[in-house]
N, C-alpha and C positions, 0 to 999 in steps of 0.2 A: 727426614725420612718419610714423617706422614703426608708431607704436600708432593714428595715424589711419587708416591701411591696412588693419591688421589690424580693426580694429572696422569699416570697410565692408564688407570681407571677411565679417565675420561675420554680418553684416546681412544684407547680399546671399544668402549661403549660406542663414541660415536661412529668409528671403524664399522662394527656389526652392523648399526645401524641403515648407514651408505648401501651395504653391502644386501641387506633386508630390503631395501628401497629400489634399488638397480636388478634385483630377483621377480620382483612385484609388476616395474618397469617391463623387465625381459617377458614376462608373464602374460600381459594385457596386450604386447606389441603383437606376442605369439597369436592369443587368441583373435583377435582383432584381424591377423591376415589369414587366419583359417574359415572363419566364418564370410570375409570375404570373398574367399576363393570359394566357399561354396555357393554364394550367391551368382557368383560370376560363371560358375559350371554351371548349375539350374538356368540362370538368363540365358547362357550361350546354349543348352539343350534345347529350351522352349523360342529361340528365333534361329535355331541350325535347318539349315536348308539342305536338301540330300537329294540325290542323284536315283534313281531304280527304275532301271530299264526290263519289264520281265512280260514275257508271250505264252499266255497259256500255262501261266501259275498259279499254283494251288494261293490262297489266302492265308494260311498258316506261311507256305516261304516268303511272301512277300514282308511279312509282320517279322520274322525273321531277322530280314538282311536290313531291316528298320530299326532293330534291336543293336545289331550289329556296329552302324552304323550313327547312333545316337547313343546318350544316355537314359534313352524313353524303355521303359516295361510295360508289357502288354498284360492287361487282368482281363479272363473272359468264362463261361460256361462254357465248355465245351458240348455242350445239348444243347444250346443256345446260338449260337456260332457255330455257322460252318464253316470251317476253317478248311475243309477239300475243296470249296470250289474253288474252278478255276477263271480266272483273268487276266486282263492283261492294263499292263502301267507302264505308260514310257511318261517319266517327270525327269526335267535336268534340272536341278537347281531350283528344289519347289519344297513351298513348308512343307510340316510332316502332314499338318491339317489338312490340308488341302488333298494330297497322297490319299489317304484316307476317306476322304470325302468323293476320290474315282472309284477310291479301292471298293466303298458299302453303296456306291449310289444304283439309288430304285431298289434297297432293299430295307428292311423294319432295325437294322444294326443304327446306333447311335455312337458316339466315338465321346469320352467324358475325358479332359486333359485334367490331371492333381498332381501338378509340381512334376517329379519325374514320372508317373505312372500314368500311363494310357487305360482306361476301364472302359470294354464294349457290352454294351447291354441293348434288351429287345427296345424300344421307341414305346411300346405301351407299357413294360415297368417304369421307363422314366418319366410318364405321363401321370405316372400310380403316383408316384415319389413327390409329383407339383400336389398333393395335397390339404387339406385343413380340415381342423376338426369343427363343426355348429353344432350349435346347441339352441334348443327351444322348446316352446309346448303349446300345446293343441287345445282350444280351446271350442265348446259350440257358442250359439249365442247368446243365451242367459251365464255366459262367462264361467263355465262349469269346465272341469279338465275334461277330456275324452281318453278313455282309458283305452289300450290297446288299436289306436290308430295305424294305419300304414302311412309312413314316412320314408320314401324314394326320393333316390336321385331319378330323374327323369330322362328314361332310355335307356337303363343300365336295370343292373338287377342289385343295386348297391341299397342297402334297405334296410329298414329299423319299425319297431312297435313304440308305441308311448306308453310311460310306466301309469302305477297307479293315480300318477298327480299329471298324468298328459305329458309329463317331462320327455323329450328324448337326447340324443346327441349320435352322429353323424360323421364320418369323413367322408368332406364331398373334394369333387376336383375343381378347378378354379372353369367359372361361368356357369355352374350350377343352376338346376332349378330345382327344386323343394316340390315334390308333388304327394298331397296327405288325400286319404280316403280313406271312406269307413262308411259301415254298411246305414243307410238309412242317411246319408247325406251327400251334399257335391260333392263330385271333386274337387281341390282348391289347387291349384300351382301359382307359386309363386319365385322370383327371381332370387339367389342368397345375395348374388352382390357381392360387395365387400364389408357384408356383417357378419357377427361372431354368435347372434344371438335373433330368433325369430319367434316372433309371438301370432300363433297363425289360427286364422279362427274361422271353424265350419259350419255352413249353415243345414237346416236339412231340406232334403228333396221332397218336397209338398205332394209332388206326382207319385213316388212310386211310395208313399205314408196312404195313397187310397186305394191301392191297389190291393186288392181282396185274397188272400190267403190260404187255399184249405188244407189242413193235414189232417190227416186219422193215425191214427195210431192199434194198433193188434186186429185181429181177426176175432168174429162171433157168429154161429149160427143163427140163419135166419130168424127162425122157430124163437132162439130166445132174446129176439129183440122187439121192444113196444116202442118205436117211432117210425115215420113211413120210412119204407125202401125202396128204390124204383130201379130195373135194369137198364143200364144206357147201353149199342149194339157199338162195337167198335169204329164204323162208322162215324156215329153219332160225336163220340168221344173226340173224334180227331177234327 
């Protein structure tokens, strides 16, 4: 009786077991042709070639029958994109890129493809976006920090001061140049490159260190002042 228990026992056991094995099986087969098949949709969206014949259509219809017609979604500003104006696209049998590339061409629209989603943005936010950050410090020539420097990019209005120790730090855009000024020295410009880190060092202007300075400060009547005073005529002045 106890060896007939134990052998159903064992039966049974290994039964479940099969049965946990062939669920597991079933499981992996499943997921395995899902993730497939979405692979195989995204490839087949981003090399589907589509047809849009349209005369004098707004850019909103044309993005549209694009939508329509693929698995691509279009992400835009609507203050950013004008999506009223009108054009025209005869493509037979032409990527979506390309569609796109008649649909914004001569104009500041850039087209950014991410898997299914199309994002249209202005050409100088996605200029802003190729960014990096530098860092350095301002040094004069006795190696001393330069406190409150100006630190530009060169031609923009993109701009920074140097802290108490000449430290600064920057996002510049890619081919940059570094131009530092401060009152009582040259300018310096110099290239960033592809450094992360600039150690840039000002000399001062000899020339304008002799240039002769005058300021007065308040008002006195004549009567009570004891140094000469002489009236110049406007004239004279100028």
């Amino acid at each position: 009786m106890k060896n007939i228990l134990y052998r159903e026992f064992r039966i049974q056991n290994h039964t479940i077991l099969k049965h946990a094995f062939r669920i597991m099986k079933l499981q992996f087969v499943l997921l395995f042709m899902c993730c497939a098949g979405l692979y195989a949709t995204n490839a087949h969206s981003q090399e589907m070639k589509v047809t849009i014949v349209a005369t004098n259509s707004t850019v909103k219809e044309i993005l549209q029958e694009i939508e329509e017609k693929t698995d691509y979604l279009f992400l835009y500003n609507k203050e950013e994109v004008d999506i009223n104006r009108k054009t025209s696209v005869h493509a037979t049998g032409k990527m979506v890129s390309d569609i796109l590339s008649q649909v914004f061409t001569n104009t500041d629209i850039a087209c950014i493809m991410e898997g299914s989603n199309i994002v249209l943005v202005k050409k100088n936010i996605l200029w802003q976006t190729d960014s990096r950050q530098i860092t350095g410090r301002v040094l004069d020539e006795r190696g001393e920090p330069v406190i409150g420097a100006n630190v530009v990019e060169k031609g923009t209005a993109n701009g920074t001061i140097t802290d108490i120790d000449g430290n600064f730090s920057l996002n510049i855009s890619q081919g940059a140049i570094i131009q530092v000024s401060y009152i009582g020295y040259l300018t310096k410009e110099m290239p960033a490159g592809e450094r992360s880190y600039l150690d840039i060092a000002i000399i001062e202007d000899t020339q304008r260190l002799e240039e002769i300075v005058v300021v007065g400060y308040g008002t006195q009547k004549r009567i009570n002042l004891t140094g000469a005073v002489d009236m110049v005529t406007e004239e004279v002045f100028n």
